[in-house]
C-alpha positions in Angstrom: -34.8 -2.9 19.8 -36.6 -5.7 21.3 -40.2 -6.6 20.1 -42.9 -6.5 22.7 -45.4 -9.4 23.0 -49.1 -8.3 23.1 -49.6 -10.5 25.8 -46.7 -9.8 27.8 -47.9 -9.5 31.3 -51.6 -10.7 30.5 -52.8 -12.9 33.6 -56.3 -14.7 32.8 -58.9 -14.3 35.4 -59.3 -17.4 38.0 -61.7 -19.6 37.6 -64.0 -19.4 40.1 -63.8 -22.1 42.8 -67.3 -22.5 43.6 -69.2 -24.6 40.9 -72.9 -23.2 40.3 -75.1 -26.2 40.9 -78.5 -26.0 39.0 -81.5 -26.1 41.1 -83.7 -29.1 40.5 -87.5 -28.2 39.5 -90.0 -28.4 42.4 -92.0 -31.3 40.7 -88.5 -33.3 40.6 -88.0 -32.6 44.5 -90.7 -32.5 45.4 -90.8 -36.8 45.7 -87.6 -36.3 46.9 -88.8 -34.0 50.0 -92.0 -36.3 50.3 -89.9 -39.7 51.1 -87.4 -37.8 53.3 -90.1 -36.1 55.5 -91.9 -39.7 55.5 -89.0 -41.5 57.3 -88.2 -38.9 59.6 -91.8 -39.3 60.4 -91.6 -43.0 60.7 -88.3 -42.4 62.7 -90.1 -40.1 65.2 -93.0 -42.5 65.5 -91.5 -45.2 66.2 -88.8 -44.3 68.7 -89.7 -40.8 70.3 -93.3 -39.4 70.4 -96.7 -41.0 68.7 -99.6 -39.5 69.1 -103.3 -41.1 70.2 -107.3 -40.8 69.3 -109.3 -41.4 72.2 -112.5 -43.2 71.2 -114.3 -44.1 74.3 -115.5 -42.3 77.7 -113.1 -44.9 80.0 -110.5 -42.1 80.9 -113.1 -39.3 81.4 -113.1 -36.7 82.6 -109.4 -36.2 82.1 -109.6 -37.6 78.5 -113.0 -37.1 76.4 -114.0 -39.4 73.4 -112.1 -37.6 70.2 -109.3 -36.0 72.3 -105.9 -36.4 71.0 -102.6 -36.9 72.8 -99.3 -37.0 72.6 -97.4 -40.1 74.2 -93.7 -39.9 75.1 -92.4 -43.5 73.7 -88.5 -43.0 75.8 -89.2 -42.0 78.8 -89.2 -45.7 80.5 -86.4 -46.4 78.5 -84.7 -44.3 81.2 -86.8 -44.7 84.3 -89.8 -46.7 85.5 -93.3 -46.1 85.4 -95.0 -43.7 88.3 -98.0 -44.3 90.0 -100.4 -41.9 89.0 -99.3 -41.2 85.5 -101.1 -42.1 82.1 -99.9 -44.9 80.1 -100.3 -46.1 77.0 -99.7 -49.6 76.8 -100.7 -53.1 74.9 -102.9 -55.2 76.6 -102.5 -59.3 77.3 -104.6 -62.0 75.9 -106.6 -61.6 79.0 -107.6 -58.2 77.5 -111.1 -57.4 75.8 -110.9 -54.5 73.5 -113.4 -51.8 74.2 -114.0 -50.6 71.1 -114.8 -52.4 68.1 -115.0 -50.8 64.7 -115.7 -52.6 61.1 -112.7 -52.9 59.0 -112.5 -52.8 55.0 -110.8 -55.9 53.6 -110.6 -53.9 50.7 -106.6 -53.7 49.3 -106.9 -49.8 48.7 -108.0 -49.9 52.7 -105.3 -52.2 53.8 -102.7 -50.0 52.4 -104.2 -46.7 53.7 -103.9 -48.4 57.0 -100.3 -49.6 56.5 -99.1 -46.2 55.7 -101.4 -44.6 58.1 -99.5 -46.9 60.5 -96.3 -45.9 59.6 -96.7 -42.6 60.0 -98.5 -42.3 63.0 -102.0 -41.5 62.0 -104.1 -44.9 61.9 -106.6 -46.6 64.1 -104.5 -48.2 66.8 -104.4 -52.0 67.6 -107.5 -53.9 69.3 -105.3 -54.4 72.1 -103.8 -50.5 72.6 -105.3 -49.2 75.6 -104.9 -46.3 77.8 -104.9 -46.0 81.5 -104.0 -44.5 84.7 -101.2 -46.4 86.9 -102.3 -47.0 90.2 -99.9 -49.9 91.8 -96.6 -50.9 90.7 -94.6 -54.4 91.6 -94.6 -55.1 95.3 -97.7 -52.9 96.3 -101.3 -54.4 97.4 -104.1 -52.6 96.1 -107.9 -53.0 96.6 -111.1 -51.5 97.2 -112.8 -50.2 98.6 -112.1 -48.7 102.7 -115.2 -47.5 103.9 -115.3 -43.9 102.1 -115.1 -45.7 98.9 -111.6 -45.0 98.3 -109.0 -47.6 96.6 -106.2 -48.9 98.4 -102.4 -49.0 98.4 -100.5 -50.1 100.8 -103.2 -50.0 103.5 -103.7 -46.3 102.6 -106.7 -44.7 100.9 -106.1 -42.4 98.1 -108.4 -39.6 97.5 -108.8 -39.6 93.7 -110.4 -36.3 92.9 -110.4 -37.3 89.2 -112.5 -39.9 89.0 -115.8 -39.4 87.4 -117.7 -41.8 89.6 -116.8 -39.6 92.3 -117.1 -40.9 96.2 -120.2 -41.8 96.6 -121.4 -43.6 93.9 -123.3 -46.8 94.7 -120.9 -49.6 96.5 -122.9 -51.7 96.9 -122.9 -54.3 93.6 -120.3 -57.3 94.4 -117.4 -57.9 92.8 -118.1 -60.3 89.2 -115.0 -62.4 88.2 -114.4 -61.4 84.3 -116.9 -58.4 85.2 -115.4 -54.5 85.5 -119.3 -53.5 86.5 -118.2 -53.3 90.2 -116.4 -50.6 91.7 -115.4 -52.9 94.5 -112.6 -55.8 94.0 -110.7 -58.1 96.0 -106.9 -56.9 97.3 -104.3 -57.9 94.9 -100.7 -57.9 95.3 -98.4 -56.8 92.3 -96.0 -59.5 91.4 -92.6 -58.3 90.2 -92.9 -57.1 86.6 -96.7 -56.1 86.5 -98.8 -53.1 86.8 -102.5 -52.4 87.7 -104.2 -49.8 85.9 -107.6 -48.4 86.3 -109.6 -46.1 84.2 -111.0 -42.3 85.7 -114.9 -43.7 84.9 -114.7 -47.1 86.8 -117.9 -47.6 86.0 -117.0 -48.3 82.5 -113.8 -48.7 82.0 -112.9 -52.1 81.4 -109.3 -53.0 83.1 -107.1 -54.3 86.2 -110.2 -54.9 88.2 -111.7 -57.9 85.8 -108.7 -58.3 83.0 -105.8 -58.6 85.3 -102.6 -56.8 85.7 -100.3 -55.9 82.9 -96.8 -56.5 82.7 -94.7 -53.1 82.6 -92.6 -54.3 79.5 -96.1 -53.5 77.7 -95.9 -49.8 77.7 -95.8 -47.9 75.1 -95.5 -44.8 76.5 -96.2 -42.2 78.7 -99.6 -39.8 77.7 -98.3 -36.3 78.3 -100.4 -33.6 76.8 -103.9 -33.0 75.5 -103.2 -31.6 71.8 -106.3 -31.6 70.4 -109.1 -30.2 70.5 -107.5 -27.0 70.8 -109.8 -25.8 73.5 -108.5 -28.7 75.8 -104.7 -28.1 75.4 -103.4 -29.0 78.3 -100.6 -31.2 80.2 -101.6 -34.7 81.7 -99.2 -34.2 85.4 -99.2 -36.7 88.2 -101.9 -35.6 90.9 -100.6 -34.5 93.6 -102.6 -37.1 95.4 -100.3 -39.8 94.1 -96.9 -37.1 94.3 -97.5 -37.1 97.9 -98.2 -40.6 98.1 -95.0 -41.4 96.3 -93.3 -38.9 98.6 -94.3 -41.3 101.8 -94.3 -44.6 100.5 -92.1 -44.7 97.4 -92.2 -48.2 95.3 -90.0 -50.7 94.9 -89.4 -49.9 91.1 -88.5 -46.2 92.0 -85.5 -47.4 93.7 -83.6 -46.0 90.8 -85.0 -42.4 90.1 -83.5 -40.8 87.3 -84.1 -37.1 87.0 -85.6 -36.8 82.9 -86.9 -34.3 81.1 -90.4 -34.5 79.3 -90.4 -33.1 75.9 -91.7 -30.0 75.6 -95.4 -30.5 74.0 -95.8 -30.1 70.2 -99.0 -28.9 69.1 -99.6 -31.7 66.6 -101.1 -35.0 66.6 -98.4 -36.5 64.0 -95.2 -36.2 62.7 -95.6 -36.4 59.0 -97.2 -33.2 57.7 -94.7 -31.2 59.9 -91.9 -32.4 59.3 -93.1 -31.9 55.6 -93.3 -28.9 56.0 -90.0 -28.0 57.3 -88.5 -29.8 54.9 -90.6 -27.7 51.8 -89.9 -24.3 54.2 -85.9 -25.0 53.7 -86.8 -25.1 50.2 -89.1 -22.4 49.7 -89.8 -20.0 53.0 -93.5 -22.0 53.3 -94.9 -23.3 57.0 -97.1 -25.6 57.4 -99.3 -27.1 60.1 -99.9 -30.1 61.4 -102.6 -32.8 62.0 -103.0 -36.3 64.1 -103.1 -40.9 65.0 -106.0 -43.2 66.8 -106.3 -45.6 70.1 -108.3 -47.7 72.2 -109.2 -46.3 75.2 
């Protein structure tokens, strides 16, 4: 009779395939998460959408002193600028900044600043300013016609914006190197430059005394109010300067491409969000988000 093996027909269990990795301790990752949300955030700074502290009155009342907005930093990589819209942009040598703060030499201040910088949350540059585009290459602008108006083209535009409004006081000549006029010579747009104007002419300081800007200085296009909260809200071509367009188009909107704005994100910087979608993969948290500065 043969002898039967005890382990005759024994199979061992497989291995499992999968290996079981061991989950790293929060305060290991957590430096990990911290540098990974940091260059997204520099990433999305510096290529897609930045956001902006307004500190002076030059834009009201569209933009107040301490709003904050988002600024869409492709959009003229894919078409040119509009008349009408709100730019962000850095001004020539010709250009005075408006605002002047003190600044710490100290180093603990310098590097706040660089990484404030980085990540979208620092005071801007002395020459950072924002604007309103009102002529583009090619047109002649000037004012004023005799309902106070500005001038393209020949044609008055009826900027209901403005804070100045129409009949503010006309008649203080034009000062060379001065914005404290209203009123200034016509100008013609050589190819390549813009002329921008602030909603409070009376003090905004820009086109009228510092010159034109060349277009290649944008930074981007201003696109929502973010902040305060109460003041959400889009920043749309008037329709003033739609139907304008829509009758005289410009020589730089030969090309139209149809582009899509990015829908708004109610934030004023990149870095604590995307922080905390990084930690809410991790863990199941949210967190919210916060904000950058800009010369007005």
């Amino acid at each position: 009779m043969r002898s039967v093996d005890p382990m005759e027909g024994y199979r061992p269990a497989r291995r499992r395939r999968g290996v079981v990795r061991k989950e790293m301790p929060l305060w290991q990752e957590l430096p990990l998460l911290l540098i990974v949300a940091f260059c997204l955030a520099v990433l999305i700074r510096t290529f897609l959408v930045q956001a902006f502290f307004i500190p002076s009155g030059s834009m009201e009342n569209t933009l107040q002193i301490n709003d904050r907005v988002l600024v869409n930093k492709v959009v003229y990589d894919m078409r040119d600028p509009l008349r009408g819209e709100v730019v962000v942009f850095r001004g020539t040598d010709d250009w005075a900044p408006e605002v002047t703060e003190p600044v710490s030499d100290a180093f603990i201040a310098k590097l706040g600043r660089t990484i404030g910088d980085l990540v979208g949350v620092s005071r801007p540059g002395e020459r950072d300013f924002i604007k309103r585009v009102i002529a583009l290459p090619g047109d002649k602008v000037a004012c004023c016609d005799a309902q106070g108006r500005i001038t393209v083209n020949g044609v008055g535009i009826d900027e209901e914006y403005i804070t100045d409004g129409f009949n503010s006081d006309l008649s203080q000549p034009p000062i060379p190197g001065q914005c404290t006029s209203r009123r200034f010579a016509e100008v013609t747009l050589p190819p390549g430059q813009m002329f921008v104007l602030g909603d409070h002419r009376s003090v905004s300081q820009d086109a009228r005394c510092q010159g034109p800007v060349p277009i290649e200085n944008i930074i981007g296009r201003a696109f929502v109010i973010v902040w305060p909260s109460d003041r959400f809200t889009g920043l749309d071509v008037p329709d003033v300067w739609k139907q304008f367009d829509e009758q005289f188009p410009s020589a730089a909107a030969a090309r139209p491409v149809e582009v899509r704005e990015p829908e708004p994100i109610v934030a004023a910087n990149m870095f604590p969000l995307l922080l905390g979608v990084v930690l809410s993969a991790r863990s199941g948290m949210s967190f919210a988000t916060r904000r950058r500065r800009l010369r007005a």
